[in-house]
N, C-alpha and C positions, 0 to 999 in steps of 0.2 A: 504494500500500500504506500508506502512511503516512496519508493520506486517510482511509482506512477506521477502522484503528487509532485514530487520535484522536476519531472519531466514535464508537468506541465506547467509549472515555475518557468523552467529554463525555457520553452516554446516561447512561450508568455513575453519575458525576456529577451528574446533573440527577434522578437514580433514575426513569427514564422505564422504566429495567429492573427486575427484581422484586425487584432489592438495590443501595443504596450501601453496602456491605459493601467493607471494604478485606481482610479475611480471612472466613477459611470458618467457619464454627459453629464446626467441631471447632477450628480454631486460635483462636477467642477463648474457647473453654471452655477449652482447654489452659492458655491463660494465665492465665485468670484464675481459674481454680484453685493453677498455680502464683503468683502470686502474694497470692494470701490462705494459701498454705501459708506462705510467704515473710514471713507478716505484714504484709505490705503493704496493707492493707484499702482507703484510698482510694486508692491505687492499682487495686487489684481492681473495686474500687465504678465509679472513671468508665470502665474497660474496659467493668463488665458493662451502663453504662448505653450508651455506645456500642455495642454490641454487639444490645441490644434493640432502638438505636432502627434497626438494620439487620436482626433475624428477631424484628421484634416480636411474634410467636404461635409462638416457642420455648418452650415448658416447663420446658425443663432451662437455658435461660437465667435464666428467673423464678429458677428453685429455685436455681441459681449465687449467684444475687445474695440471696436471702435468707439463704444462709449467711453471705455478707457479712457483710449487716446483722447476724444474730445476733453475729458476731464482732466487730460495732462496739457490740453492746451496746443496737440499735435494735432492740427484739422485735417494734414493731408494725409498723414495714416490714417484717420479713421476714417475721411473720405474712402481710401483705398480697399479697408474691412468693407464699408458697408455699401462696396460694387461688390467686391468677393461675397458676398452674403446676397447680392441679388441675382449674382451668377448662378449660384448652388441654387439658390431659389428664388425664382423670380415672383414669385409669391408671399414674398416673407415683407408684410406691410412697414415691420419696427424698422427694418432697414429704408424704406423708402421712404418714412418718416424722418426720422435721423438726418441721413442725409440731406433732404429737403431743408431741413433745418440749418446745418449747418450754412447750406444754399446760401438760405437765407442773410444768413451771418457774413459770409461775403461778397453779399451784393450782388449775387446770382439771381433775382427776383424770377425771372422765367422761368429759370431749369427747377430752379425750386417748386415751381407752382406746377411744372411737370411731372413732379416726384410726387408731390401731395394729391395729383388728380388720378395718378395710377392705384397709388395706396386705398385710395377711395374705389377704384375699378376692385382691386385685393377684399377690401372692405366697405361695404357702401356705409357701414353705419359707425367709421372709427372717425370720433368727434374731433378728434386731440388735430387727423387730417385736415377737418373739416376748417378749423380755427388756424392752422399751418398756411393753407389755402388762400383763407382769410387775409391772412397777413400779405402772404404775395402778391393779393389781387391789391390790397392798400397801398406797395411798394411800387407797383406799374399804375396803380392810376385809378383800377374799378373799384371806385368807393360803394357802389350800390352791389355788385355782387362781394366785396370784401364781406359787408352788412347782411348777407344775407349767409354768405357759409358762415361766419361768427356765429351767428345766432343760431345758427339750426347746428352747428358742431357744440356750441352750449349747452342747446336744448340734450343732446346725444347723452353729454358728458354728466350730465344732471342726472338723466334717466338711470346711464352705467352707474352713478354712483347710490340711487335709491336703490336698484337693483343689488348693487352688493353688500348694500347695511341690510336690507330682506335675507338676503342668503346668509349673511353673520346673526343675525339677530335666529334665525333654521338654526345656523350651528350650535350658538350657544344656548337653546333650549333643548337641543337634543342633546348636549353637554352635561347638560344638568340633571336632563331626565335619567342618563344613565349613570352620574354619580348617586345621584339618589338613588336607582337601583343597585348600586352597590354598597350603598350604607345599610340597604336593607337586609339584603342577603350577610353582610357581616354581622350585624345584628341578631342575626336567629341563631 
């Protein structure tokens, strides 16, 4: 048994298998999310490049690490992530989001508003788009369509967020219900 085990260590190791990955996607996205929350940015930075060079045609890896950089204040790397991440998927709204944003940031006003009208084709109802939009269309000139995606990407962002205090307020009484069934059953 031990045989076996080590041989698939050393597989593992040798990446003979389809990952040297010492965790899973979702636990180096966890981290290294939590740690760019944390402010920890080269901290977050060599996770997410460890992390690529074990699911190098992740997306949401890419788009991870370009918020990085945006938050290192590197715009052309994370520009750079978050094409690599609409490569891998051209579907992947945060990266067309992101990006658009940063657009924005340097006076890209078009491409920007290009980016935010795709993400919107990705997602018809992501608000945060809608408001990104917004701002492009203020920066070229359409003040009455700026007013109108603002407002209905508000409207969106208002809903998504009743929407998730309902689903929290679901969690925490089915929380409680099953504490309480467990004070009970230790009770008898």
């Amino acid at each position: 048994m031990k045989k076996i085990l080590l041989t698939v260590l050393f597989i593992g190791i040798l990446g003979i298998g389809n990952c040297v990955c010492a965790k899973s996607l979702e636990e180096y996205t966890i981290e290294i999310t939590d740690l760019n929350y944390a402010q920890k940015h080269q901290e977050a930075l060599k996770l997410a490049n460890i992390a690529i060079s074990g699911y190098p045609n992740s997306a949401v890896l890419y788009c991870l690490r370009g918020g990085v950089y945006e938050d290192l204040n590197n715009k052309k790397a994370a520009l750079a992530d978050y094409d690599k991440a609409i490569s891998l998927d051209p579907k992947n709204e945060d990266a067309y989001f992101y990006r658009g944003m940063i657009k924005l940031d340097l006076g890209s006003a078009q491409s920007a508003y290009t980016d935010f009208t795709t993400c919107l084709r990705v997602n018809p109802k992501n608000g945060y788009c809608y408001t990104g939009r917004g701002t492009a269309r203020m920066e070229l000139g359409d003040l009455s369509g700026s007013m109108k995606d603002m407002e209905y990407g508000l409207q969106l962002i208002d809903e998504d967020a009743k929407q998730s205090a309902k689903e929290l307020d679901q969690l925490l009484k089915e929380t409680d219900e099953m504490i309480e069934k467990a004070k009970q059953e230790t009770a008898k």
